[in-house]
KEBALO-891365 format. One record per residue: x, y, z of N, C-alpha, C, CB in turn. Coordinates in pm, whole numbers, padded with zeros to 5 digits, always signed. Each point is the difference from the previous one (the first is absolute). Glycine has a CB too. Example, Ala and Ser with C-alpha at 12.3 -4.5 7.8 and 13.67 -1.06 7.14 Angstrom:
+01319-00569+00780-00089+00119+00000+00090+00120+00000-00189-00117+00125+00154+00222-00197+00082+00119+00006-00077+00109+00073+00118-00063-00215
END
This chain:
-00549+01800+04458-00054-00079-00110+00066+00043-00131-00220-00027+00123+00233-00085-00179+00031+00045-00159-00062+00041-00067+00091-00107-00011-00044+00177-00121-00059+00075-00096-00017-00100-00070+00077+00211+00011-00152-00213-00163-00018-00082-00067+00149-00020-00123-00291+00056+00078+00347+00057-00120+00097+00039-00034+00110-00113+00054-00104+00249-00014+00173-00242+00157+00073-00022+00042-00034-00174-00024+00048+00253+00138-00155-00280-00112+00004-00202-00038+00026-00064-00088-00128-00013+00086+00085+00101-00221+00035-00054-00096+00116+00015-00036-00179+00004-00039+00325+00058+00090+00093+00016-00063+00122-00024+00101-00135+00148-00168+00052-00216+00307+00080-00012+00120+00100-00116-00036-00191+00085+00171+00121-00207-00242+00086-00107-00015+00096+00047-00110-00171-00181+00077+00148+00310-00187+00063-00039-00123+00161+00073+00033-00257-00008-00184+00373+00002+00154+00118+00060+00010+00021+00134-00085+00072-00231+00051-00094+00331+00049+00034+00134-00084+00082+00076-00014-00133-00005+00023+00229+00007-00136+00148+00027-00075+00013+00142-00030+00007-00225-00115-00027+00333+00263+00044+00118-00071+00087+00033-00071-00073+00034+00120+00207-00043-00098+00124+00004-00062+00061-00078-00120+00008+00056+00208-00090-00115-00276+00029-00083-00102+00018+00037-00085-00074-00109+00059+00207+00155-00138+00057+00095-00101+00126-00052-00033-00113+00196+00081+00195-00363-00042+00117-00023-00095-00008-00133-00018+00149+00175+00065-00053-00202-00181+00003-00118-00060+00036-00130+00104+00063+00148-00217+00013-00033+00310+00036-00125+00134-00126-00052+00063+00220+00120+00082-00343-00019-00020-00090-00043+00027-00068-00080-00086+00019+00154+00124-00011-00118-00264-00113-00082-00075+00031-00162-00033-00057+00239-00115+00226-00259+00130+00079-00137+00002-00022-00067+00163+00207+00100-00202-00254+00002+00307+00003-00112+00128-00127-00045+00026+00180+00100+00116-00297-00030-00253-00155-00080-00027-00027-00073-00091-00076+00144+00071+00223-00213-00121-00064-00116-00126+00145-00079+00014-00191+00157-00220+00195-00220+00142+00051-00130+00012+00069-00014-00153-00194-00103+00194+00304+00118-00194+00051-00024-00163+00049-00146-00051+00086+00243+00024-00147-00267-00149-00042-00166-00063+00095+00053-00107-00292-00115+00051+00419+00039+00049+00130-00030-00143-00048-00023-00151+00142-00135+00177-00227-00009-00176-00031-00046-00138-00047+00105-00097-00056-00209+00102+00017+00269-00043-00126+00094-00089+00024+00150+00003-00187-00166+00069+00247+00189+00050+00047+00157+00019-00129+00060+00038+00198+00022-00183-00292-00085+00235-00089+00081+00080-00015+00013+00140-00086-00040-00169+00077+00161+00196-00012+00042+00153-00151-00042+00032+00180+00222-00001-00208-00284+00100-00117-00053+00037-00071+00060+00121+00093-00190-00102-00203+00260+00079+00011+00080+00120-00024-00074+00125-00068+00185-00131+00052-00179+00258-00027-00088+00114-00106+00060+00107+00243-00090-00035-00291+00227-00018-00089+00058+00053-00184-00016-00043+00243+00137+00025-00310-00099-00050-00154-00031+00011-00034+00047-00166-00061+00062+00311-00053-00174-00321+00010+00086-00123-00176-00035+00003+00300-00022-00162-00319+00054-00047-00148+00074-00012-00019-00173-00018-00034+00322-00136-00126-00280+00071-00089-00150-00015+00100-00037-00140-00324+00054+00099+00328+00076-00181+00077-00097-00163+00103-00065+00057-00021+00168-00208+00116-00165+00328+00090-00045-00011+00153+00085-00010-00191-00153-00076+00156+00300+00111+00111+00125-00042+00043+00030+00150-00121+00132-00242+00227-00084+00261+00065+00033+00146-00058+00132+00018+00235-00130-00004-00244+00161+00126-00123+00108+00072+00142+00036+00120-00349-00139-00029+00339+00280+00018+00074+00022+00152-00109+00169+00019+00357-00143-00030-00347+00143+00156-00033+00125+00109+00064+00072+00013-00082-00082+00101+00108+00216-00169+00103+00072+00056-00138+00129-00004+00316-00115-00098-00273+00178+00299-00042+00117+00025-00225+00002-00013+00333+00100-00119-00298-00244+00149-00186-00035+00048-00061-00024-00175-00054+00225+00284+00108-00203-00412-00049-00044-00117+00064-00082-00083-00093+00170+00022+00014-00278-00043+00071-00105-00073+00026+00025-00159-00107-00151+00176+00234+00095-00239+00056-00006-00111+00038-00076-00037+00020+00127+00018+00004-00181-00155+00026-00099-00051+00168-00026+00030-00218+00040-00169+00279-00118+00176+00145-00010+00053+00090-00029-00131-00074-00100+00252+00025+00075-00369+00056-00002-00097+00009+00148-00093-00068-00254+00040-00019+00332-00020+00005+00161-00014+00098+00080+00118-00266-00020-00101+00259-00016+00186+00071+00052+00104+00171-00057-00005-00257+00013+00142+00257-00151-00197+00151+00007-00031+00090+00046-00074-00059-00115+00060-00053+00158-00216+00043+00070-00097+00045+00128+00041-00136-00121-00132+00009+00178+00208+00059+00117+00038+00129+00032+00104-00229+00023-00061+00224-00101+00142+00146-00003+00098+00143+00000-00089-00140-00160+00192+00090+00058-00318+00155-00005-00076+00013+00116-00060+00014-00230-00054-00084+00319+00049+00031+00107-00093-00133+00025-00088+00265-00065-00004-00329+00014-00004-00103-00024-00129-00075+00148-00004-00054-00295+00033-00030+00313-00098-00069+00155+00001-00124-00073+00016+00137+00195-00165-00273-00239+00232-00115-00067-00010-00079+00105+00024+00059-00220+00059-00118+00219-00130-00118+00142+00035-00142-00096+00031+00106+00235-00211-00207-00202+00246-00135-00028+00034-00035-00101-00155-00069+00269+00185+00085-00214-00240-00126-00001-00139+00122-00163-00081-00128+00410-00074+00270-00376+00102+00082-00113-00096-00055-00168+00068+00270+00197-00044-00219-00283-00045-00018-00138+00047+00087-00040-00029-00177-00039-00003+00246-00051+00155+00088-00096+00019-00007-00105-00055+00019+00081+00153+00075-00125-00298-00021-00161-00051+00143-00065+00099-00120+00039-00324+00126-00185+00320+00026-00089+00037+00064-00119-00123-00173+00101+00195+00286-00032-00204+00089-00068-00119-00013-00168+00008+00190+00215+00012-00164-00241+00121-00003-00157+00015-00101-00051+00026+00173-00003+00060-00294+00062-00007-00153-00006-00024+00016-00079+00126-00097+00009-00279+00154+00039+00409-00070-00054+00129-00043+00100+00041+00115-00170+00064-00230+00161-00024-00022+00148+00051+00031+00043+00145-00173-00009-00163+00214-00158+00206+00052+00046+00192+00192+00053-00045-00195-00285+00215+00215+00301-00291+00176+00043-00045-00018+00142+00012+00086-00186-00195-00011+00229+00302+00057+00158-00022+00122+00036-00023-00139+00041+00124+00189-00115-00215+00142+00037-00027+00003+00097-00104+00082-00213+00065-00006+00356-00049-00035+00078-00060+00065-00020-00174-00035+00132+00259+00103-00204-00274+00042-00035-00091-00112-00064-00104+00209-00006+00146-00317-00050-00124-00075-00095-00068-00113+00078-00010+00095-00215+00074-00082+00345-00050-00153+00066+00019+00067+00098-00072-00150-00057+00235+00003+00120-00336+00041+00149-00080-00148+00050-00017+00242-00067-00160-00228+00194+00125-00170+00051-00002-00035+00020-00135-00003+00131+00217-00122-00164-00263-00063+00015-00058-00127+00045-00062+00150-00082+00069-00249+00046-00164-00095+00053+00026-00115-00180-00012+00099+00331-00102-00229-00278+00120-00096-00154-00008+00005-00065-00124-00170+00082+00148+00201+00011-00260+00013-00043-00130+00114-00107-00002-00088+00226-00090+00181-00121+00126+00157-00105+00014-00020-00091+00068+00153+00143-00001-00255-00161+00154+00035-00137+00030-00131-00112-00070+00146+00104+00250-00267-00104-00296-00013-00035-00089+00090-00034-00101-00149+00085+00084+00198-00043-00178+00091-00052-00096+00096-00088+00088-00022+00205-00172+00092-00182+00305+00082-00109-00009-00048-00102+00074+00173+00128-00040-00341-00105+00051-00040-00141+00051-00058-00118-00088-00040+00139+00184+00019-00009-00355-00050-00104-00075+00139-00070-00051-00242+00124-00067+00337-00096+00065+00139-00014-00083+00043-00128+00081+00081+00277-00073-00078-00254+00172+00054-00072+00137-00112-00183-00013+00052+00327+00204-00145-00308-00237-00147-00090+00013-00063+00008+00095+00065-00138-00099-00114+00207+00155-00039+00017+00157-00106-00005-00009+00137+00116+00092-00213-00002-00206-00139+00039+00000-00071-00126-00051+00043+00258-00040-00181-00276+00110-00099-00041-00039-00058-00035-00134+00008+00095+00179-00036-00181-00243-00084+00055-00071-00068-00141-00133+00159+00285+00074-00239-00259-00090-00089-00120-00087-00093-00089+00099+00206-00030-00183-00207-00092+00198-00039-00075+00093+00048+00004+00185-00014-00117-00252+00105+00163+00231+00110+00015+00143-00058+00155+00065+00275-00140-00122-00358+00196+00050-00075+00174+00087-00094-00127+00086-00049+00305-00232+00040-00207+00320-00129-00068+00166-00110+00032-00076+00098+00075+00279-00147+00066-00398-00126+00017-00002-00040-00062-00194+00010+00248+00248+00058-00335-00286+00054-00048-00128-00186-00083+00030+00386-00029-00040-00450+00067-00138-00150-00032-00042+00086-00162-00064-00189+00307-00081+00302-00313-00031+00011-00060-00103+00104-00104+00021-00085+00189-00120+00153-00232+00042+00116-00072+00006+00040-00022-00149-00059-00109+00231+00165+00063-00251+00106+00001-00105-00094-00077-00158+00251-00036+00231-00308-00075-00190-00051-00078-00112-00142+00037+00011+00171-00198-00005-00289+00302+00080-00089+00076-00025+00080+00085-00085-00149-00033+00196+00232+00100-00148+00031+00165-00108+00031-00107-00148+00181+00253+00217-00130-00340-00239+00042-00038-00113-00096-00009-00066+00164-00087+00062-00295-00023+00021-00126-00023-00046-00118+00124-00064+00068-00190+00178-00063+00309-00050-00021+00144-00061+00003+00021-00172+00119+00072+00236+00030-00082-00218+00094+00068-00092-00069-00049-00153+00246-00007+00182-00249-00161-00167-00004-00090-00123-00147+00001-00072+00184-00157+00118-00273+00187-00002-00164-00005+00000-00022+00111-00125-00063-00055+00298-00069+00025-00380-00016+00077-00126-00093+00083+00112+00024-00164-00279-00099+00108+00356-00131+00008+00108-00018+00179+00037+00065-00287+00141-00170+00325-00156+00043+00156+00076-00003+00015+00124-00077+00099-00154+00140+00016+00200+00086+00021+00109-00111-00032+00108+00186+00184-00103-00334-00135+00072-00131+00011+00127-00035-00183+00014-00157+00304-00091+00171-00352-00034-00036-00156+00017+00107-00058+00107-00095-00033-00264+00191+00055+00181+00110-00045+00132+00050+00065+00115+00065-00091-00157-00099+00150+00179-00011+00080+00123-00112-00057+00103+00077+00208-00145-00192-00200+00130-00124-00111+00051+00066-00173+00012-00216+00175-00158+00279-00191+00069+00063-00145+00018+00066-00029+00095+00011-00011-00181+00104+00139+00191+00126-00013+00124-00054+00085+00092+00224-00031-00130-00344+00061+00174-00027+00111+00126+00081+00093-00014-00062-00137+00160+00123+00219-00219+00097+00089-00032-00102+00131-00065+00222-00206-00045-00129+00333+00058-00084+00138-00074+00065-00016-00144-00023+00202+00225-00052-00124-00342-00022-00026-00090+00124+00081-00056-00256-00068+00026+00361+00216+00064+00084+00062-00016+00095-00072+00039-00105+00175+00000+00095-00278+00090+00118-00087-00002+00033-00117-00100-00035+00061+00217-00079-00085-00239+00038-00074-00190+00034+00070-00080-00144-00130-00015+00116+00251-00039+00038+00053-00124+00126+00056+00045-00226+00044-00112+00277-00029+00224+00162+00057+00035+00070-00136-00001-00042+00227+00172-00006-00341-00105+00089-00082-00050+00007-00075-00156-00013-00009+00247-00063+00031-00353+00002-00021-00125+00039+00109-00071-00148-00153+00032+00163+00263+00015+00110+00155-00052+00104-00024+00044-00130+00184+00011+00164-00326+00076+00136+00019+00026+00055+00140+00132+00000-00108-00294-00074+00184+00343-00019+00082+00126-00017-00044+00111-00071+00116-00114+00077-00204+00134+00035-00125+00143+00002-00113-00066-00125+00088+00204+00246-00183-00081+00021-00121-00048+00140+00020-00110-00287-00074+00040+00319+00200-00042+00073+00000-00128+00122-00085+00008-00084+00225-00051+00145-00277+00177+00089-00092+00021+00009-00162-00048-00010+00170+00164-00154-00166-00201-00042-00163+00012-00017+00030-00229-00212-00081+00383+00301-00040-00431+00019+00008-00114-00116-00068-00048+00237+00027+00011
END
């Protein structure tokens, strides 16, 4: 009988030896247009390439960095120059920190934000309306179902500060 161990990892392909750029080119697929290596192996729910090496899974875009040479320690983060995150071409990947990739996701337009957040109370011509109201912050706050710290930050200009 099987272990419980052994089922869950019976179907998955496990890559002891996976340590060169040759191996990491005969698991992706290189996209002339774009110059990204595409991986062709399994990946996570976001959408990032996943490989098995030695029964623990790793991200395959950290693992290519490191094959080319890269220094990746535990704690650094892998950005994604061309912002696919299934690309392991080590060329398009450099490490960073969360700050840095923040900044180049706000730079880039990526991030979220005003009406377009999932957990967004307001929208563009409320904050204006906010903004214009002589009304105090608790009156209008009761008006828009909203907390009374989220009116006076968006009439300080402390959220919303995007919306003119």
């Amino acid at each position: 009988m099987e272990n419980a161990s052994n089922k869950k990892t019976r179907n998955r392909p496990v890559y002891r030896h996976v340590n060169s750029l040759d191996t990491l080119l005969s698991m992706s697929m290189p996209v002339t247009e774009s110059g990204c290596w595409i991986w062709l192996g399994s990946t996570t729910k976001s959408g990032y390439g996943r490989i098995c090496i030695d029964r623990k899974d790793h991200l395959a875009h950290r693992f290519a960095l490191s094959v080319s040479g890269g220094n990746v320690s535990k704690s650094d983060l892998v950005m994604h120059k061309c912002d696919n995150p299934i690309c392991v071409n080590p060329e398009h990947l450099q490490i960073g920190t969360q700050c840095d990739n923040m900044k180049d996701m706000a730079r880039k337009g990526r991030s979220s934000k005003g009406a377009m957040r999932y957990n967004a109370k307001l929208n563009e011509s409320i904050v204006k309306y906010i903004r214009d109201s002589g009304e105090h912050p608790k009156i209008l706050a009761a008006q828009l179902n909203v907390s009374r710290e989220l009116v006076r930050d968006v009439k300080a200009n402390k959220r919303w500060r995007h919306v003119a």
